[in-house]
PyMOL CGO cylinders between C-alpha atoms (Angstrom):
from pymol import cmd
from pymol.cgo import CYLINDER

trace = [
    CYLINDER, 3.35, 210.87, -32.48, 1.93, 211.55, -35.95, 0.3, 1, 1, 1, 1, 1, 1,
    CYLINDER, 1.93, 211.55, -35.95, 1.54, 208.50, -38.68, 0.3, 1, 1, 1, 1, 1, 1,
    CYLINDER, 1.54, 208.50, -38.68, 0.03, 208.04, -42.05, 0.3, 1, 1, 1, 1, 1, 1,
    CYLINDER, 0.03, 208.04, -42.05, -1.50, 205.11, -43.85, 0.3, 1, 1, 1, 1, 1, 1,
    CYLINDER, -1.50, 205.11, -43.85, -2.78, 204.98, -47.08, 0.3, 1, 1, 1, 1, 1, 1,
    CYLINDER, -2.78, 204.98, -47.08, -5.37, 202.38, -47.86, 0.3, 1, 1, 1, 1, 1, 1,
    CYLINDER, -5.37, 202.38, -47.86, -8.19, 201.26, -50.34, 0.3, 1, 1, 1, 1, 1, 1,
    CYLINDER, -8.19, 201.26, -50.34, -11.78, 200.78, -49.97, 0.3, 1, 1, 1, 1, 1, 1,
    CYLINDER, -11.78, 200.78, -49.97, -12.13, 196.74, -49.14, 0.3, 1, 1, 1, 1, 1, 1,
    CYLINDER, -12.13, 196.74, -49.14, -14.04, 195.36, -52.62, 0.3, 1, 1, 1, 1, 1, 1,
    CYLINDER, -14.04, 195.36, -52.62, -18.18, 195.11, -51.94, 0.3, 1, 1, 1, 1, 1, 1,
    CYLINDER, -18.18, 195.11, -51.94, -18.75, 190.94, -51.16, 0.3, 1, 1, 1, 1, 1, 1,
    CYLINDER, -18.75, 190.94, -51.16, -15.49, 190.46, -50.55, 0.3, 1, 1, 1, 1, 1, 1,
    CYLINDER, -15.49, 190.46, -50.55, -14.83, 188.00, -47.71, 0.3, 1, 1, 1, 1, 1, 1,
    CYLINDER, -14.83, 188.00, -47.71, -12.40, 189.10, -44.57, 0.3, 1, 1, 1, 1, 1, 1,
    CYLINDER, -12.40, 189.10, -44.57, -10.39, 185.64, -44.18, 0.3, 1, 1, 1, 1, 1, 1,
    CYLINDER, -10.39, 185.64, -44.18, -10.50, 185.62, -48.11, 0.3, 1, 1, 1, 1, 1, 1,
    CYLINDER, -10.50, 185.62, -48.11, -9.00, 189.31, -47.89, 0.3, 1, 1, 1, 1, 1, 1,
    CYLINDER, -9.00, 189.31, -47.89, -6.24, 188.47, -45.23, 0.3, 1, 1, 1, 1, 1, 1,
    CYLINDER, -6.24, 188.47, -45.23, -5.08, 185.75, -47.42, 0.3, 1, 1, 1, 1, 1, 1,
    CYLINDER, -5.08, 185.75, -47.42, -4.04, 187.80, -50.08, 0.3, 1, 1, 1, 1, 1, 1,
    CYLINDER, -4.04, 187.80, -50.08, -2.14, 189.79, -47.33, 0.3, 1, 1, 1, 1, 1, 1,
    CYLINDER, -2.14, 189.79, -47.33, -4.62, 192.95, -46.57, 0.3, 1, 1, 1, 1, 1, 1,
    CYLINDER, -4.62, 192.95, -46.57, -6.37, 193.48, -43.22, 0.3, 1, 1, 1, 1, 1, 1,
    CYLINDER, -6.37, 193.48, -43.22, -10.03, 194.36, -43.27, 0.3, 1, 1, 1, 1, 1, 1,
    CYLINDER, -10.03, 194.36, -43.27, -10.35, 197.84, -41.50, 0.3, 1, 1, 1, 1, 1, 1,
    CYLINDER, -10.35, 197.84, -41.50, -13.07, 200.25, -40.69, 0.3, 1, 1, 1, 1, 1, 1,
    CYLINDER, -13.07, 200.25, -40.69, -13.14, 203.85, -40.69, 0.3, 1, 1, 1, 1, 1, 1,
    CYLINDER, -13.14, 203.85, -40.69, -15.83, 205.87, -38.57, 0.3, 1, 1, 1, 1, 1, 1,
    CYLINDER, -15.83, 205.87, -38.57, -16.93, 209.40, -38.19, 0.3, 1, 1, 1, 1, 1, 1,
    CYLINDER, -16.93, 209.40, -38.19, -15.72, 210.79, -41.42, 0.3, 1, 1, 1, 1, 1, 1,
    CYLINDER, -15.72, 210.79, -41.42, -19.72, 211.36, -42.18, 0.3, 1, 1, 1, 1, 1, 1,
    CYLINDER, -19.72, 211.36, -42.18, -21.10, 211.45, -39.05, 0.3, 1, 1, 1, 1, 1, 1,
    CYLINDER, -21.10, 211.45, -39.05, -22.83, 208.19, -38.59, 0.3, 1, 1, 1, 1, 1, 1,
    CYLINDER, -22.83, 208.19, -38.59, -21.41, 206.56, -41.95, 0.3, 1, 1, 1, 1, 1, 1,
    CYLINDER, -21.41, 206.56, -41.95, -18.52, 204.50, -42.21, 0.3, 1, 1, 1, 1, 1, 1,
    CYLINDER, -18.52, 204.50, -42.21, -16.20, 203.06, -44.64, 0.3, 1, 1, 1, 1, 1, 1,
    CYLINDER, -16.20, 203.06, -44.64, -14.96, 199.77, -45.27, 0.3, 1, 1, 1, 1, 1, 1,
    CYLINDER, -14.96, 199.77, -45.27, -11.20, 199.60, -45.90, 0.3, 1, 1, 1, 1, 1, 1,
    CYLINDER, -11.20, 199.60, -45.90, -8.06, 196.92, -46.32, 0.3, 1, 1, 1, 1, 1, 1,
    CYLINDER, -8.06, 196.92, -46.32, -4.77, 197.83, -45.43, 0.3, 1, 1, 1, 1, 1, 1,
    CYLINDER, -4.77, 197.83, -45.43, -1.60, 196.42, -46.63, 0.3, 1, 1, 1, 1, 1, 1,
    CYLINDER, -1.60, 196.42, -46.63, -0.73, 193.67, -43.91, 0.3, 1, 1, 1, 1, 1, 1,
    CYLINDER, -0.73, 193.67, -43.91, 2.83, 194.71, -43.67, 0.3, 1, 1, 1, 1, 1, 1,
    CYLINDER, 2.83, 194.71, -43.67, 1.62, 198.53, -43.07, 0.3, 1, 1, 1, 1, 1, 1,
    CYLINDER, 1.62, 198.53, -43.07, -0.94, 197.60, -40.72, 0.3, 1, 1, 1, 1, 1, 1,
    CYLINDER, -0.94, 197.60, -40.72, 1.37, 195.59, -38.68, 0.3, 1, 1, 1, 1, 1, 1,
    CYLINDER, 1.37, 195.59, -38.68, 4.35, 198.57, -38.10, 0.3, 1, 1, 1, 1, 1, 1,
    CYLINDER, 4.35, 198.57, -38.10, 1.23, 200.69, -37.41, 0.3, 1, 1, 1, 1, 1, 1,
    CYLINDER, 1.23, 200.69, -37.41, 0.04, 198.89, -34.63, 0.3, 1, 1, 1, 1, 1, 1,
    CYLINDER, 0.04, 198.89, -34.63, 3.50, 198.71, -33.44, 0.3, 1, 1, 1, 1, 1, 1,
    CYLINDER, 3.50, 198.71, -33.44, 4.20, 202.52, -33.48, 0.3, 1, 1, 1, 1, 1, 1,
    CYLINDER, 4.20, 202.52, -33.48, 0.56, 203.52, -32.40, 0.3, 1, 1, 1, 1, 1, 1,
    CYLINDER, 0.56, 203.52, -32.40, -1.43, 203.29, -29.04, 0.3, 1, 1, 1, 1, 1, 1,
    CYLINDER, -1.43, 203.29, -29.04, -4.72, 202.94, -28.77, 0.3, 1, 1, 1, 1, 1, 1,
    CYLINDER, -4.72, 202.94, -28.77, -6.92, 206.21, -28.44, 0.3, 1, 1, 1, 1, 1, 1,
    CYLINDER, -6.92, 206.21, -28.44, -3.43, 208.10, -28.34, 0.3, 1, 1, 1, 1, 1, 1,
    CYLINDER, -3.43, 208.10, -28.34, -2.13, 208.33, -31.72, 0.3, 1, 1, 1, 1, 1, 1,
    CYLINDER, -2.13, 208.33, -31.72, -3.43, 210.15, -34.64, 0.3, 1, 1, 1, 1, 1, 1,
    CYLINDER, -3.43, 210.15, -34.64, -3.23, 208.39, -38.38, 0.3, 1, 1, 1, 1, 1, 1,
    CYLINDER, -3.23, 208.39, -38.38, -2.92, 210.53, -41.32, 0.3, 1, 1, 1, 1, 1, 1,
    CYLINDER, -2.92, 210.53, -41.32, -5.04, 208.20, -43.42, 0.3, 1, 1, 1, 1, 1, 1,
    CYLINDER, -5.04, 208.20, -43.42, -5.62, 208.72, -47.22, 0.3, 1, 1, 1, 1, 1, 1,
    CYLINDER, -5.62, 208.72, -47.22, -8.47, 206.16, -48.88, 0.3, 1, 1, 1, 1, 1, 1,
    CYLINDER, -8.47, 206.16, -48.88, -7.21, 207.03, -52.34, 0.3, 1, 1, 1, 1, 1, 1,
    CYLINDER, -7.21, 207.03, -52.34, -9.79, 204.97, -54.72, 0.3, 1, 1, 1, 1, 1, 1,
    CYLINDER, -9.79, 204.97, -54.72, -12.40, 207.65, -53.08, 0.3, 1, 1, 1, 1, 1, 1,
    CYLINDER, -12.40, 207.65, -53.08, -9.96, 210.42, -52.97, 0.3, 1, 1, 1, 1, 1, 1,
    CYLINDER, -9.96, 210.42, -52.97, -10.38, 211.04, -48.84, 0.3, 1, 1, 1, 1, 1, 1,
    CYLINDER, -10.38, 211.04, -48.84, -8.21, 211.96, -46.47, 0.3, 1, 1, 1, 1, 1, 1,
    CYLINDER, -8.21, 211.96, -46.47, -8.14, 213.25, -42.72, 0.3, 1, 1, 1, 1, 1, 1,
    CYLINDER, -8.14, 213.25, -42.72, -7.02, 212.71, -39.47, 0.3, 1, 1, 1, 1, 1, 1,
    CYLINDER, -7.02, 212.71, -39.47, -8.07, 209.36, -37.47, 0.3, 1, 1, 1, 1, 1, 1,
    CYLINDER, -8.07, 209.36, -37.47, -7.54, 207.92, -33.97, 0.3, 1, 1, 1, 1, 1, 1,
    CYLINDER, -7.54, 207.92, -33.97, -6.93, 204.22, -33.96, 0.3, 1, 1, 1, 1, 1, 1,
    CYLINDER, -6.93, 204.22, -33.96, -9.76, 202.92, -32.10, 0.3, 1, 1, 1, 1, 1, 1,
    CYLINDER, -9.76, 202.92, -32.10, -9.17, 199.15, -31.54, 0.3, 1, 1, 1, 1, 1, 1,
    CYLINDER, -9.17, 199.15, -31.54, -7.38, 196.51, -32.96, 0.3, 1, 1, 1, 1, 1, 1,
    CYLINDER, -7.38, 196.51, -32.96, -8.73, 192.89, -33.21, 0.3, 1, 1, 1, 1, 1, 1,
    CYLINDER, -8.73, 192.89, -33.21, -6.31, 189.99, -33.45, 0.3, 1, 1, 1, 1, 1, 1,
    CYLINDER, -6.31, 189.99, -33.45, -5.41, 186.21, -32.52, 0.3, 1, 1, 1, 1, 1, 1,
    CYLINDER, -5.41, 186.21, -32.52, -4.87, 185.67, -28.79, 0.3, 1, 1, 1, 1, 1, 1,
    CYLINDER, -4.87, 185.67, -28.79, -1.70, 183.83, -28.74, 0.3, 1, 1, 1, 1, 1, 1,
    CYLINDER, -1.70, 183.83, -28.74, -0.38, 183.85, -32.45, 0.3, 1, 1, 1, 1, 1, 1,
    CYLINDER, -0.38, 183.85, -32.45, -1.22, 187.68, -32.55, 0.3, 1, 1, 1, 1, 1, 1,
    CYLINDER, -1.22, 187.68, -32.55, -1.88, 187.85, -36.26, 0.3, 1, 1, 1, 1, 1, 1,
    CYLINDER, -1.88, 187.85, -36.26, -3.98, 191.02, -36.88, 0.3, 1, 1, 1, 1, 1, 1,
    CYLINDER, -3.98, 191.02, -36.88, -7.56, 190.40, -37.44, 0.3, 1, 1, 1, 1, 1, 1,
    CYLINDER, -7.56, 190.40, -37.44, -9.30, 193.41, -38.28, 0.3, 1, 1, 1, 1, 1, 1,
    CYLINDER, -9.30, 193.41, -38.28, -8.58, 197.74, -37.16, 0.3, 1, 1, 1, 1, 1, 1,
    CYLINDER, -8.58, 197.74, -37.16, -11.02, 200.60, -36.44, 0.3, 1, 1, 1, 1, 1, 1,
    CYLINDER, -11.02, 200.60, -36.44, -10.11, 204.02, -36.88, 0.3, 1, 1, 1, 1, 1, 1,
    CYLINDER, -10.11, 204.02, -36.88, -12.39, 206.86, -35.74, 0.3, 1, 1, 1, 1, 1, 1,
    CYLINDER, -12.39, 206.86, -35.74, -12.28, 210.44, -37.65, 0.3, 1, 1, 1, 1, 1, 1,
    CYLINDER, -12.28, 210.44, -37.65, -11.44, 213.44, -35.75, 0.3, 1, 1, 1, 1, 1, 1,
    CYLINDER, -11.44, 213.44, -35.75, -11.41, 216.14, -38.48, 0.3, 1, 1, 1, 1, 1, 1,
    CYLINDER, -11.41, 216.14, -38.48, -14.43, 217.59, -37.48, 0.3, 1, 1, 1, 1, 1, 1,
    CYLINDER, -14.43, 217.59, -37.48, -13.75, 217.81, -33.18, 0.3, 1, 1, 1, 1, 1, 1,
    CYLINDER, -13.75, 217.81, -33.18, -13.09, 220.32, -31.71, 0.3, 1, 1, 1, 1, 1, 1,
    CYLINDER, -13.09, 220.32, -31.71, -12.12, 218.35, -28.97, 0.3, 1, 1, 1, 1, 1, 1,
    CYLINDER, -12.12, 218.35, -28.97, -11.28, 214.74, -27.61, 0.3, 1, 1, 1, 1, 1, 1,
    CYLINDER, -11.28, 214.74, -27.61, -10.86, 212.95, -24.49, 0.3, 1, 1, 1, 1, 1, 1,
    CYLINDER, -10.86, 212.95, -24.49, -8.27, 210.56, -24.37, 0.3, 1, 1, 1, 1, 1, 1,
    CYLINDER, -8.27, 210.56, -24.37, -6.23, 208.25, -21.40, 0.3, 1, 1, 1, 1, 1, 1,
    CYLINDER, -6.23, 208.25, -21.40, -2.72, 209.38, -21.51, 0.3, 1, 1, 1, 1, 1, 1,
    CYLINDER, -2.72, 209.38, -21.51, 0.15, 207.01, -20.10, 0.3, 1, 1, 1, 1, 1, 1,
    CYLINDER, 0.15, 207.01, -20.10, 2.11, 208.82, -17.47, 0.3, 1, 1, 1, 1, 1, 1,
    CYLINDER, 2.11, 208.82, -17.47, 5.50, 209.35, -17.92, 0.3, 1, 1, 1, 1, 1, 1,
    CYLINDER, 5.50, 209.35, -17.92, 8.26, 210.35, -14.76, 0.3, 1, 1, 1, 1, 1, 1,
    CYLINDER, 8.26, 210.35, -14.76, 10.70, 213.07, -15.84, 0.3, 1, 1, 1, 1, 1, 1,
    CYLINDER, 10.70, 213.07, -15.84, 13.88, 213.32, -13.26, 0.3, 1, 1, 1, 1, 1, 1,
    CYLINDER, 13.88, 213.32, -13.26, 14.72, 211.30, -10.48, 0.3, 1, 1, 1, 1, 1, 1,
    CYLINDER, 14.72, 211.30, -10.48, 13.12, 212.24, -6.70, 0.3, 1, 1, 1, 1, 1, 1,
    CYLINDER, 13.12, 212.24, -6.70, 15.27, 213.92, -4.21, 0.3, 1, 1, 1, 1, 1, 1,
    CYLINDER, 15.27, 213.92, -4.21, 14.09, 211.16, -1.21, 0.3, 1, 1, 1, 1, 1, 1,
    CYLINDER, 14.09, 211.16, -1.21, 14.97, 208.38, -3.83, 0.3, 1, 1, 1, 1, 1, 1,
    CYLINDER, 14.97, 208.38, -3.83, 18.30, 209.58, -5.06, 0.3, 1, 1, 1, 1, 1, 1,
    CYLINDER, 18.30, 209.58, -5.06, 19.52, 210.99, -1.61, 0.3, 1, 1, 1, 1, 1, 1,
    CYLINDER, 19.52, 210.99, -1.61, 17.30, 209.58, 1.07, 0.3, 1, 1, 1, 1, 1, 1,
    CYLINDER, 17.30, 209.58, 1.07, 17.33, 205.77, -0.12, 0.3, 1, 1, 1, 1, 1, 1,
    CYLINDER, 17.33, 205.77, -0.12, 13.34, 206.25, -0.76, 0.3, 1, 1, 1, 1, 1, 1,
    CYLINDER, 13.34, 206.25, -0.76, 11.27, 204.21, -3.41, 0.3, 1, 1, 1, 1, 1, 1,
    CYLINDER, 11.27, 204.21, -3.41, 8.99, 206.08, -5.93, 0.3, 1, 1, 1, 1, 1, 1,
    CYLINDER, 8.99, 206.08, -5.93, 5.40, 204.56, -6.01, 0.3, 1, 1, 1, 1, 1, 1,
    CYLINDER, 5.40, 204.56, -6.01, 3.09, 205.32, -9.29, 0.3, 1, 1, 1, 1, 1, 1,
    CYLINDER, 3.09, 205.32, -9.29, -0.28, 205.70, -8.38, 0.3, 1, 1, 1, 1, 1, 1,
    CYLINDER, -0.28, 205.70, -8.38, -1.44, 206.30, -11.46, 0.3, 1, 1, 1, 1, 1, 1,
    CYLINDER, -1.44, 206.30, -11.46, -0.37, 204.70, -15.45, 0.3, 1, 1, 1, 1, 1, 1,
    CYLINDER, -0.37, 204.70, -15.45, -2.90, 206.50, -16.86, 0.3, 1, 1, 1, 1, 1, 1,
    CYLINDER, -2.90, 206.50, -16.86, -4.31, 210.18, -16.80, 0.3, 1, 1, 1, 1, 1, 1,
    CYLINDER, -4.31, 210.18, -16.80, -7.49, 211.14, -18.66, 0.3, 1, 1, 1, 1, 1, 1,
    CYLINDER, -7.49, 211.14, -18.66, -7.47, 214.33, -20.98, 0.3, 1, 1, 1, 1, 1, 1,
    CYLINDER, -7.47, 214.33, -20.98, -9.21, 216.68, -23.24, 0.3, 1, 1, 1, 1, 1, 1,
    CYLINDER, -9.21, 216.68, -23.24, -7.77, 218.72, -25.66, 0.3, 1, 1, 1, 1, 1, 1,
    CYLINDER, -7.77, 218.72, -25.66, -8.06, 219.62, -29.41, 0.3, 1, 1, 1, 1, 1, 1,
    CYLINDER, -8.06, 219.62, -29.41, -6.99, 216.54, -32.16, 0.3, 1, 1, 1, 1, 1, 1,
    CYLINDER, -6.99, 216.54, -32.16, -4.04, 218.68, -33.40, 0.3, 1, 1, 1, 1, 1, 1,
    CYLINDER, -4.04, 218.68, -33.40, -2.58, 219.08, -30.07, 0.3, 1, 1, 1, 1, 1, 1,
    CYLINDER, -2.58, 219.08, -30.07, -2.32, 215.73, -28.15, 0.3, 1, 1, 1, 1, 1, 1,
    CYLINDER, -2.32, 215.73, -28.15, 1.05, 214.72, -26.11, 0.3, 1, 1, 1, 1, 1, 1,
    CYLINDER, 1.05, 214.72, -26.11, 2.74, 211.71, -26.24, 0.3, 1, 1, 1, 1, 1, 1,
    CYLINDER, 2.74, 211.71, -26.24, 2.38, 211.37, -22.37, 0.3, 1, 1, 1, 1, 1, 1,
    CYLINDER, 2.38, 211.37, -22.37, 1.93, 213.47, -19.14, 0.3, 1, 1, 1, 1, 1, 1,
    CYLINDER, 1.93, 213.47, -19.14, 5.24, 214.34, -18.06, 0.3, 1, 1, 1, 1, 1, 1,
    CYLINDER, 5.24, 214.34, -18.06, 5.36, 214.46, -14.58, 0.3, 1, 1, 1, 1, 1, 1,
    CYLINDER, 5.36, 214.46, -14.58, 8.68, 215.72, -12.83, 0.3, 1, 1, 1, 1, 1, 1,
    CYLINDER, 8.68, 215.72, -12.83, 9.39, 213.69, -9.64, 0.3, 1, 1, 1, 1, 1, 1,
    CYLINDER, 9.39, 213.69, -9.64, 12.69, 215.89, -9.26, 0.3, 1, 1, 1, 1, 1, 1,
    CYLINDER, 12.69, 215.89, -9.26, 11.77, 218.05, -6.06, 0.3, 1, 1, 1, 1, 1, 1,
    CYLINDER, 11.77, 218.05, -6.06, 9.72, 215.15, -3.94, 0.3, 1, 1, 1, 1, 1, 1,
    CYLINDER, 9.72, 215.15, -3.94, 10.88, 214.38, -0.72, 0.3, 1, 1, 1, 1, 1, 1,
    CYLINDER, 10.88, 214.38, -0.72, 10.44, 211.34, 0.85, 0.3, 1, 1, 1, 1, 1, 1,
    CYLINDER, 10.44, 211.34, 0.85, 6.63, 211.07, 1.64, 0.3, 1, 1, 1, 1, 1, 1,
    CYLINDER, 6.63, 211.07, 1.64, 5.72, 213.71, -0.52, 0.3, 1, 1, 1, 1, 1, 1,
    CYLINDER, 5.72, 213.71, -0.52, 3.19, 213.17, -3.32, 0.3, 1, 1, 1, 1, 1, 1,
    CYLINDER, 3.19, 213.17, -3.32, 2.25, 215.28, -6.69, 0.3, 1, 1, 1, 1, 1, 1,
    CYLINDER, 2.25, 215.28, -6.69, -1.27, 215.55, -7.38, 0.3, 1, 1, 1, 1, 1, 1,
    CYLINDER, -1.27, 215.55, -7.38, -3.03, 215.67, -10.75, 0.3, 1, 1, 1, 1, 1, 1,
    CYLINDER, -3.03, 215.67, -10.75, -3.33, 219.32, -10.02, 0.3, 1, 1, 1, 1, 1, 1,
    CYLINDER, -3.33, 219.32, -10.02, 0.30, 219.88, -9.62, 0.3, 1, 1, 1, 1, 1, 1,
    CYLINDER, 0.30, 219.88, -9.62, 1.35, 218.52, -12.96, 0.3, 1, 1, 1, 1, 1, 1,
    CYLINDER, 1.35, 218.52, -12.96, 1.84, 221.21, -15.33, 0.3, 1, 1, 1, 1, 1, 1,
    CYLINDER, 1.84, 221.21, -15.33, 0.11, 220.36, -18.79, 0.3, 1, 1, 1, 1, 1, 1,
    CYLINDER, 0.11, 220.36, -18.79, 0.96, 221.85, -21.96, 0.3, 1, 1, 1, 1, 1, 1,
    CYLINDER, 0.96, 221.85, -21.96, -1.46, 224.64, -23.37, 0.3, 1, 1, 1, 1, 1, 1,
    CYLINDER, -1.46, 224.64, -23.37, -4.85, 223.70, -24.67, 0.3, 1, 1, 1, 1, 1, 1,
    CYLINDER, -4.85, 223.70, -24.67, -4.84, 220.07, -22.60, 0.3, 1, 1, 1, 1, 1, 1,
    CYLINDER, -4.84, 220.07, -22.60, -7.14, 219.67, -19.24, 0.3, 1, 1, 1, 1, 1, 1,
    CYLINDER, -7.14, 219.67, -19.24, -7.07, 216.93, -17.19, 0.3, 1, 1, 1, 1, 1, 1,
    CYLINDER, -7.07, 216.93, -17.19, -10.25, 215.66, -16.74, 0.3, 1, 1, 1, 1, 1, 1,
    CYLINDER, -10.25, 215.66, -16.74, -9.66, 213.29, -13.14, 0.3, 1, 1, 1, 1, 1, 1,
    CYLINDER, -9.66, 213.29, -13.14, -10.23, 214.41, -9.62, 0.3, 1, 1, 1, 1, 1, 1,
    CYLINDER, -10.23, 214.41, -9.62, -7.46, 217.18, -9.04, 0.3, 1, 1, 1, 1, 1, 1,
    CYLINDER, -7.46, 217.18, -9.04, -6.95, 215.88, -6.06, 0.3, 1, 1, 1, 1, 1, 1,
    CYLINDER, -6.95, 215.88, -6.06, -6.26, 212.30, -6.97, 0.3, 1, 1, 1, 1, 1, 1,
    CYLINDER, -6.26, 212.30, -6.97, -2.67, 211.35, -6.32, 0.3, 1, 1, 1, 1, 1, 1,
    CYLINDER, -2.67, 211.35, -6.32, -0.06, 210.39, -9.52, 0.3, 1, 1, 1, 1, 1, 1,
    CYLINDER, -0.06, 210.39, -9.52, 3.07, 209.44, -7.67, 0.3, 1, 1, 1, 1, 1, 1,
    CYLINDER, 3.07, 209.44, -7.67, 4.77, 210.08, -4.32, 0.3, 1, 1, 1, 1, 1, 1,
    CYLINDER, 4.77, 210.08, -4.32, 7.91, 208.69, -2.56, 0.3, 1, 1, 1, 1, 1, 1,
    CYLINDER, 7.91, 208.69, -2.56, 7.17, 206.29, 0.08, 0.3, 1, 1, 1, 1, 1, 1,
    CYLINDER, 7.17, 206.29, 0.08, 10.57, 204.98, 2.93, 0.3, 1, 1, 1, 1, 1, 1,
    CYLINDER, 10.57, 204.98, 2.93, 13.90, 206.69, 3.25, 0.3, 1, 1, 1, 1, 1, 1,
    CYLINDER, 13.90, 206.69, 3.25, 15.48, 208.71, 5.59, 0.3, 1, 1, 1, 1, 1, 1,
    CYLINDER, 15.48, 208.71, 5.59, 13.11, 211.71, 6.53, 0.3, 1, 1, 1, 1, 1, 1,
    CYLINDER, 13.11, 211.71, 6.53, 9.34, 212.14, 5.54, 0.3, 1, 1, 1, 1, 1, 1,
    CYLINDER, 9.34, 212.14, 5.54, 7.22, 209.25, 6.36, 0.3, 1, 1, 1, 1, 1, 1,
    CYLINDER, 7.22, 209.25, 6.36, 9.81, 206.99, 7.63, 0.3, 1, 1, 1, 1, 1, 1,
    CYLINDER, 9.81, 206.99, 7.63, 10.35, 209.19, 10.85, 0.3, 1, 1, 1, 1, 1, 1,
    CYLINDER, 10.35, 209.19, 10.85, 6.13, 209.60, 10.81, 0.3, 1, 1, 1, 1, 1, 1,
    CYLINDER, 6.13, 209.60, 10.81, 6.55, 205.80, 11.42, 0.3, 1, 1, 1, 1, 1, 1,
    CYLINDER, 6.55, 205.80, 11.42, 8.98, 205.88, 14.00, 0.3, 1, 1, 1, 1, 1, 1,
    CYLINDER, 8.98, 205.88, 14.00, 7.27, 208.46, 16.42, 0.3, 1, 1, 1, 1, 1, 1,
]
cmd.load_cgo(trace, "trace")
């Protein structure tokens, strides 16, 4: 998922509770110039539907700082706000214009429904929410589809059996397991019983 956000540079001296009063949220912006950074505020209103529609270290932001005519590509780094009443607080983007590549923790998403679940009364166990990647900024998936179709009951799919789209590596142990069906008629359930 791609989104945009245009912003301003936040106002040199300008206070941050003094700044969400008038309905902007301070912001920061990394990496654009190496080490440099740039102050921004963002429109409340835009800031809030951007945190809902983005994840963290996942989604790129189109941003465009028009008062000093920039514009790239950003990951949204973290987002600060209140504990309970969740009002936003403050965002950090990071610049990834000039990577060739980034690492990032992809959720894991199950495609299908297992063969020991649907026909063999078995219960699908996630090992894994999570999968760590590298790939190039122009190229990163929503999620790590992982079909669960052809498991079994107690058969498991490694990180090395998920098939990734071009140009994305998984970066944890190939070896580690994502998800496997565990009980039902068949596999480990008849392991048990001998």
């Amino acid at each position: 998922m791609e989104l945009s956000l245009k912003c301003n540079t936040r106002p040199s001296g300008s206070k941050a509770n003094a700044l969400r009063r008038s309905g902007q949220i301070p912001a920061v912006l990394y990496g654009h110039k190496g080490a440099e950074s740039i102050d921004l505020a963002v429109d409340k209103k835009t800031a809030e539907l951007l945190v809902r529609d983005a994840s963290l270290n996942n989604t790129l932001v189109d941003i465009t700082v028009a008062d000093i005519s920039w514009s790239g590509k950003a990951l949204l780094r973290e987002v600060q706000s209140h504990p309970w009443k969740h009002n936003l607080y403050h965002l950090s983007f990071f610049a990834v214009g000039t990577q060739d590549s980034l690492i990032l923790s992809l959720p894991v998403q199950v495609v299908g429904e297992a063969d020991g679940v649907k026909n063999k009364g078995g219960s699908l166990d996630l090992q894994m929410n999570e999968i760590n990647i590298r790939c190039a900024p122009d190229n990163i998936p929503d999620a790590v589809e992982v079909d669960v179709t052809s498991l079994d009951s107690g058969q498991s799919l490694h990180i090395k059996d998920i098939v990734l789209p071009a140009g994305v590596e998984a970066l944890d142990d190939p070896e580690q397991v994502v998800v496997m069906v565990s009980g039902g008629r068949g596999g480990d359930a008849s392991a048990a019983e001998a």
